[in-house]
C-alpha positions as CSV (number, residue, x, y, z in Angstrom):
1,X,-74.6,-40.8,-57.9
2,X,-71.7,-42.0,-60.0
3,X,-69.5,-39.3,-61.3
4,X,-67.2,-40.9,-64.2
5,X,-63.1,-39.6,-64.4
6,X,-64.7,-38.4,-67.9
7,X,-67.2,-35.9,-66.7
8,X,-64.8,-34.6,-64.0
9,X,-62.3,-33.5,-66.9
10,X,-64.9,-32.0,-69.3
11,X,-66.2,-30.0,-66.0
12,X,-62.5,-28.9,-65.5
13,X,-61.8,-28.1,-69.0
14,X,-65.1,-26.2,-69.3
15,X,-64.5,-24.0,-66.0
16,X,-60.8,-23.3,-67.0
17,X,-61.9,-22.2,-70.5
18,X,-64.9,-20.0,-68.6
19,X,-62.6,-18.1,-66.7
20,X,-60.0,-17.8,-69.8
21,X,-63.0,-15.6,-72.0
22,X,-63.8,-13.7,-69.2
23,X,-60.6,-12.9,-66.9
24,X,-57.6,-13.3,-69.8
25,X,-56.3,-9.9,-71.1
26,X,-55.6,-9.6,-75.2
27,X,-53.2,-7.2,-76.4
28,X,-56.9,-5.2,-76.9
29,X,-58.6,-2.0,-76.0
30,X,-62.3,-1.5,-76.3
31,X,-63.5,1.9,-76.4
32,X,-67.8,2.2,-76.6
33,X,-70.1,4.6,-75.6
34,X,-70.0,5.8,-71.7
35,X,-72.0,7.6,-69.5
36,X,-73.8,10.9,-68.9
37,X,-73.4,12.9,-65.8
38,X,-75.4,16.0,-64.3
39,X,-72.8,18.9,-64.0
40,X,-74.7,20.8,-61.0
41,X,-73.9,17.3,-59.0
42,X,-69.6,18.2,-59.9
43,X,-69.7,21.8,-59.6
44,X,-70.6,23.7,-56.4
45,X,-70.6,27.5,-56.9
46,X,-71.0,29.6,-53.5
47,X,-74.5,31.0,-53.4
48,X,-75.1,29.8,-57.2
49,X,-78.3,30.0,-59.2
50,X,-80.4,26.8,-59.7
51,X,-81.6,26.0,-62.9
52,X,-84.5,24.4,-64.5
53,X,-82.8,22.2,-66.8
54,X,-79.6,20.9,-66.6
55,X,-76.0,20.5,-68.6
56,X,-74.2,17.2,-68.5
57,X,-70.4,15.7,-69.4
58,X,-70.3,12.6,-71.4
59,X,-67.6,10.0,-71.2
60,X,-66.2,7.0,-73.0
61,X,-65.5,3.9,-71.5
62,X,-62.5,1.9,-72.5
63,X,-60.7,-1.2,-70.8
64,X,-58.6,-3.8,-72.2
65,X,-60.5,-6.5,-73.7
66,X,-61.3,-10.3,-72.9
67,X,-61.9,-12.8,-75.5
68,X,-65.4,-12.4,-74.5
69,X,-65.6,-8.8,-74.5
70,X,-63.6,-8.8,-78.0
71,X,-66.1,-11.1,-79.3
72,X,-69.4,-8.5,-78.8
73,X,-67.8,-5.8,-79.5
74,X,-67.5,-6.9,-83.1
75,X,-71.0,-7.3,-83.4
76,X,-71.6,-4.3,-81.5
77,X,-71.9,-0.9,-83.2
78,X,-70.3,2.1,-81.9
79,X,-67.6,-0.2,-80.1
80,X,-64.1,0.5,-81.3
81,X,-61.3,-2.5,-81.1
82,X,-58.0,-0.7,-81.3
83,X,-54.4,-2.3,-80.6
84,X,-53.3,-1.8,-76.7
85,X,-50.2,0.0,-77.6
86,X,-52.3,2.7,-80.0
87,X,-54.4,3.0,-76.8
88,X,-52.0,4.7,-74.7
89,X,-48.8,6.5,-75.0
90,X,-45.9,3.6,-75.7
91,X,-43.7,3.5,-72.0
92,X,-46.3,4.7,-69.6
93,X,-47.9,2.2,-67.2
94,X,-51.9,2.6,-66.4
95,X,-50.9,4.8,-63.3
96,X,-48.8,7.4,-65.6
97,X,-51.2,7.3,-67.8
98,X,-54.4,8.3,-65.4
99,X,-52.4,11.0,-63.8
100,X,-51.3,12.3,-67.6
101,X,-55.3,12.0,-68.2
102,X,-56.3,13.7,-64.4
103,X,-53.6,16.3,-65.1
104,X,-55.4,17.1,-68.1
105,X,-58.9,17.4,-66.8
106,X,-57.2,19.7,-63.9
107,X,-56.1,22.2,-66.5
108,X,-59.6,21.4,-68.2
109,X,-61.3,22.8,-64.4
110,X,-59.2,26.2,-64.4
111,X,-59.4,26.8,-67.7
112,X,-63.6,26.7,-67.7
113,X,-63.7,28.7,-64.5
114,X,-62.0,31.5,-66.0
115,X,-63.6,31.4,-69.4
116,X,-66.8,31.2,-67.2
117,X,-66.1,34.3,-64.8
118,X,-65.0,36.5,-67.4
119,X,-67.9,35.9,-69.5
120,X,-70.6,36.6,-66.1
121,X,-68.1,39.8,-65.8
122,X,-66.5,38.5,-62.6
123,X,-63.4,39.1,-61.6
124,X,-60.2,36.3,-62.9
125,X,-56.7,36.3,-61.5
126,X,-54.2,34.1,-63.0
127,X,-51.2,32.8,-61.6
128,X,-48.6,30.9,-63.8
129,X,-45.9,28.7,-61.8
130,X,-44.0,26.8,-64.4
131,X,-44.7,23.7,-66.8
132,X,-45.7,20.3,-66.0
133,X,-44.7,17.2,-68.1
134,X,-47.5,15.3,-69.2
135,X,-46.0,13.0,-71.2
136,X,-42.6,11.5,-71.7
137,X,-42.2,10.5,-75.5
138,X,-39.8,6.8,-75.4
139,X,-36.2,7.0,-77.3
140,X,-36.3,10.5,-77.2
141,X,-33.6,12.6,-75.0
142,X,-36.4,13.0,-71.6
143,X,-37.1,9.4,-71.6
144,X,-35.4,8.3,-68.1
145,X,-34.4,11.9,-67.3
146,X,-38.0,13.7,-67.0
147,X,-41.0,12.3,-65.5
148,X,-45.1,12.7,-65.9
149,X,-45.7,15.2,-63.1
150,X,-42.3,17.3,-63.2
151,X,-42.7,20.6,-62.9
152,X,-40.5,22.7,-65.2
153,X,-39.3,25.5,-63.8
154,X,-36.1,27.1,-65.5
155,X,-34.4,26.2,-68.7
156,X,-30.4,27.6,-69.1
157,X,-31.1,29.9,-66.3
158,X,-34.5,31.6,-67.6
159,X,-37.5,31.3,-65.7
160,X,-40.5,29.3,-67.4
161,X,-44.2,30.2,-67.0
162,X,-45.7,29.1,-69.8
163,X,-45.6,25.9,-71.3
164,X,-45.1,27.8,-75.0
165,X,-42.1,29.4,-73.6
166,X,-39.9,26.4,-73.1
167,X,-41.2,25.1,-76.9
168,X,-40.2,28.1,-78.2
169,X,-36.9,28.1,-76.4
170,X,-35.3,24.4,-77.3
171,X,-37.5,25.3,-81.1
172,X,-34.0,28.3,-80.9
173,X,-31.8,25.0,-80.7
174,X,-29.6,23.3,-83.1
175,X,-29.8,19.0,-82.8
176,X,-27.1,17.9,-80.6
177,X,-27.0,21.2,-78.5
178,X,-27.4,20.2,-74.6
179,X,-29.9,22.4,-72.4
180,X,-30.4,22.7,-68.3
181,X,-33.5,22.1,-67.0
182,X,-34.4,23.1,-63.6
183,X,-36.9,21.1,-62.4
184,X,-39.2,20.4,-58.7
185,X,-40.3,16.5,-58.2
186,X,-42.3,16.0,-55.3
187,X,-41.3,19.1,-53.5
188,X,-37.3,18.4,-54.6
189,X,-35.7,21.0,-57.0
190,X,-32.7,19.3,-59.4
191,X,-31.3,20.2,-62.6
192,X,-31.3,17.9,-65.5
193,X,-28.8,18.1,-69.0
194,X,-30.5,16.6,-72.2
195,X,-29.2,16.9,-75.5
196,X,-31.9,18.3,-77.8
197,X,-32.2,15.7,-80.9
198,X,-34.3,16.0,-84.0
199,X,-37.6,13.9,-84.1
200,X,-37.7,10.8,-85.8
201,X,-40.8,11.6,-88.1
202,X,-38.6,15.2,-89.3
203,X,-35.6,16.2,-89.2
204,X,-36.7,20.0,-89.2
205,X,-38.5,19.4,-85.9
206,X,-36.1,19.6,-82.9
207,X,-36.9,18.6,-78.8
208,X,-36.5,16.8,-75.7
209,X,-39.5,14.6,-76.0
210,X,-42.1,15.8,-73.6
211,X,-45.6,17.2,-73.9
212,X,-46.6,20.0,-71.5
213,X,-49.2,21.7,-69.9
214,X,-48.9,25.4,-68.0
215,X,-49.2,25.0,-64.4
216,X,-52.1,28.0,-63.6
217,X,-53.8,28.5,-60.6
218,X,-57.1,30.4,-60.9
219,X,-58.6,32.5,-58.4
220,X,-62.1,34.1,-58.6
221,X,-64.7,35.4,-56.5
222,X,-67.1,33.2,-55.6
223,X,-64.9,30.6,-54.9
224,X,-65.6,27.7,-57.1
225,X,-65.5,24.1,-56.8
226,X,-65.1,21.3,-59.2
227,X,-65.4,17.2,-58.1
228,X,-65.0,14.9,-61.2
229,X,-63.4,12.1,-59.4
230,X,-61.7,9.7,-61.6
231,X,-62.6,11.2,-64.8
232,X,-59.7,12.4,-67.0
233,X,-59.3,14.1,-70.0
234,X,-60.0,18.1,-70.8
235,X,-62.6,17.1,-73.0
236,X,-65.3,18.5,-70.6
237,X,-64.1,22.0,-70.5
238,X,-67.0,23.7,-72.5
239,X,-69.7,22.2,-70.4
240,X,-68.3,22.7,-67.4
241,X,-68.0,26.1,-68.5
242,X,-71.6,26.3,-69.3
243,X,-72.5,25.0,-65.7
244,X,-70.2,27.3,-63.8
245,X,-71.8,30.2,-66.1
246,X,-75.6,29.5,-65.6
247,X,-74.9,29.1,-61.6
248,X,-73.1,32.9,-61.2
249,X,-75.8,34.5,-63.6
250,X,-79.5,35.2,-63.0
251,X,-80.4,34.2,-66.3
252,X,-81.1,30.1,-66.8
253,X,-79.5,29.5,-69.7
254,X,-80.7,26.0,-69.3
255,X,-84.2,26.8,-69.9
256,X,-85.6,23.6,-69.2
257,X,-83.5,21.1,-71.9
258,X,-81.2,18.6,-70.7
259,X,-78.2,19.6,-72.8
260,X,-75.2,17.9,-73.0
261,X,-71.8,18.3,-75.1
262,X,-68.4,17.7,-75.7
263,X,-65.0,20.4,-76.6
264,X,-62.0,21.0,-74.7
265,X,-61.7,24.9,-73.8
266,X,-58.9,27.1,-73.5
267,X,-57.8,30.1,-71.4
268,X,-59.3,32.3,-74.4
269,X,-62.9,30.4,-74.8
270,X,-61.7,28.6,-78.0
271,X,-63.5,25.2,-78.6
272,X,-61.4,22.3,-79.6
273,X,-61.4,18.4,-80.9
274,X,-61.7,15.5,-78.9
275,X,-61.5,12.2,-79.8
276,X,-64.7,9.1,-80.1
277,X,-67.9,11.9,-80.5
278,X,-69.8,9.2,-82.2
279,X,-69.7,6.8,-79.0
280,X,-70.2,10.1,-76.4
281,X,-73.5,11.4,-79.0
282,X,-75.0,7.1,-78.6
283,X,-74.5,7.7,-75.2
284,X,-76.0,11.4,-74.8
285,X,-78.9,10.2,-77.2
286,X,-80.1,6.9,-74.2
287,X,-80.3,9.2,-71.7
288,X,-82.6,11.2,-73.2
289,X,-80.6,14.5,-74.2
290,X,-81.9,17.3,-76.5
291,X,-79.0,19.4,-77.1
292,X,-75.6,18.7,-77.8
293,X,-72.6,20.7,-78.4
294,X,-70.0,19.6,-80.8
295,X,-67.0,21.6,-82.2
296,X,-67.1,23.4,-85.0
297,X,-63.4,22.9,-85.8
298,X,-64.3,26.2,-88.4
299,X,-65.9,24.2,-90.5
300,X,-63.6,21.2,-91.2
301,X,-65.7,18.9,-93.4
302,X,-64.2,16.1,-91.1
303,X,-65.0,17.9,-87.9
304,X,-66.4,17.0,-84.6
305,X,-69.4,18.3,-85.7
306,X,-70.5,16.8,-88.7
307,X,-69.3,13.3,-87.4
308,X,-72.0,14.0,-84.8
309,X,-74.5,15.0,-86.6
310,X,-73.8,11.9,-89.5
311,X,-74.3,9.7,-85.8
312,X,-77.6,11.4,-85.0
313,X,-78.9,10.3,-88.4
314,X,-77.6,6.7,-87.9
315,X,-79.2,6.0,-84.9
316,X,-82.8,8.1,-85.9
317,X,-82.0,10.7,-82.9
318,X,-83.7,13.7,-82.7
319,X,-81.4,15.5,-80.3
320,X,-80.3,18.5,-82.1
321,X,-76.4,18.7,-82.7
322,X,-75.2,22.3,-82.2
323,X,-71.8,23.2,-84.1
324,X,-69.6,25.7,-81.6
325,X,-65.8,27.0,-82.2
326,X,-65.6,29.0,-78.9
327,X,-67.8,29.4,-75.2
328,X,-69.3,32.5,-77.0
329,X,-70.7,30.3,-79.9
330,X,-72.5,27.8,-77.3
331,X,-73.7,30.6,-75.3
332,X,-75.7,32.8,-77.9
333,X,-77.5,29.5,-78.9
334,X,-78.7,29.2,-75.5
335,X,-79.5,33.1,-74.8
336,X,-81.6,33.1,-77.9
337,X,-83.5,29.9,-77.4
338,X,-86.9,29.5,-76.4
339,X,-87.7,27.8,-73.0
340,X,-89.2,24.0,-72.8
């Protein structure tokens, strides 16, 4: 058979512009709903309860877009289109930015396994050894100085334990004023001078230009274990914290419901925002989940909550949307609740 000079071209021009809509990065990131995972799978408690039901983390997914990709998630609901630079900290590269997000759900794990033990009345010790930088804010005073995964350990000769310490501390500090940081990278203590500088948004506001999280290592009894892989974030802190809890107590407070949620947790049990519950309800509501936790936020007409509850209605779910500001709230809904 006869293959004309014409036809070769068009085939050429056809694969080239196949591969373009499917392989070529735009300056896009897609977020849509994720997935759903079982929570007794991640968390391993020594000689734990089973239960009859079971709690679950929901993600988001997110990747830069192709043309391709761009095009359906237009027509697709519950898929966000956002610039790439609004999709990630401005500076960072992908590998700073997964360990800023692992770092995050690593503070997430101790955090729910104390709230957890002290709620089943078990025994919590807390160690605090210094601040870790998160973050490194571009054009401010840290940028080249500081890296993600610093640990801070002095400033001006006073020892740092808490990451509120140090923002209270350079808060004391006139723009222009320099500060000594003492800080250990990769096992290597060094000092670093910045000049403290005012932030660009307000002048009121002084700071180096990082964001922090207290390095704290929990130990309890039973050990406890928690594999989440290559998810990041702290946005699964209450439901771990409702896993780890229904393992070290008799009681199921499963009670037969697949339950899922959302809320990051703090040391004290307090509930807070996340970011994209519409697209982590969709994906709750495909595999089948009956309750979900959403925070509370006290009440905020604009909360977590009721943007979870307006995406229930939307997509004619009838999983129930349960409002929460702390662990406590989340757990008298489940003590009180009738089993399947």
């Amino acid at each position: 058979m006869r293959i004309s000079k014409r036809s070769i071209i068009y085939s050429f021009i056809f694969i080239v512009a196949f591969f373009f809509v499917i392989t070529f990065e735009l300056p896009y990131y897609i977020y849509k709903p994720g997935h759903v995972d079982r929570l007794d799978e991640m968390i391993e408690i020594e000689n734990g309860h089973e239960a009859t039901g079971d709690m679950h983390l929901v993600t988001i997914s997110g990747a830069q877009a192709t043309p391709i990709q761009y095009l359906f998630a237009k027509f697709y609901t519950f898929n966000e289109i956002i610039p790439i630079e609004d999709a990630r900290p401005e500076g960072i590269s992908d590998e700073e930015y997964m360990q800023y997000q692992l770092q995050l759900m690593e503070n997430s794990h101790q955090a729910s396994i104390a709230v957890a033990y002290r709620a089943a009345n078990k025994e919590v010790m807390i160690e605090h050894d210094g601040v870790l930088v998160i973050d490194v804010i571009k054009n401010m005073p840290a940028d080249g100085i500081l890296e993600i995964g610093d640990q801070i350990i002095q400033v001006d000769e006073r020892n740092i334990q808490k990451a509120e310490e140090l923002v209270d501390y350079v808060e004391t500090k006139q723009a222009g004023e320099t500060i000594t940081l003492v800080i250990d990278r990769d096992g290597e203590r060094m000092n670093k001078s910045l000049t403290v500088m005012s932030f660009p948004e307000s002048d009121e506001k002084v700071g180096i230009g990082i964001r922090l999280v207290t390095n704290q290592r929990v130990t309890v009894d039973p050990p406890a274990q928690i594999k989440s892989g290559s998810i990041g974030g702290p946005s699964a802190g209450l439901m771990f914290a409702l896993e780890i809890y229904n393992q070290l107590t008799e009681m199921d407070i499963s009670k037969g419901y697949h339950i899922a949620g959302t809320g990051e947790i703090d040391f004290d049990g307090n509930v807070h925002r996340i970011g994209g519950i519409d697209k982590k309800v969709v994906a709750a509501h495909r595999q089948g989940m009956e309750i979900f936790f959403a925070p509370n936020e006290e009440g905020n007409p604009d909360s977590n909550y009721h943007v979870a509850k307006e995406t229930v209605e939307q997509i004619n779910s009838t999983m129930k949307v349960v409002p929460v500001d702390t662990f406590q709230d989340a757990l008298s809904y489940l003590e009180q609740l009738e089993p399947k």
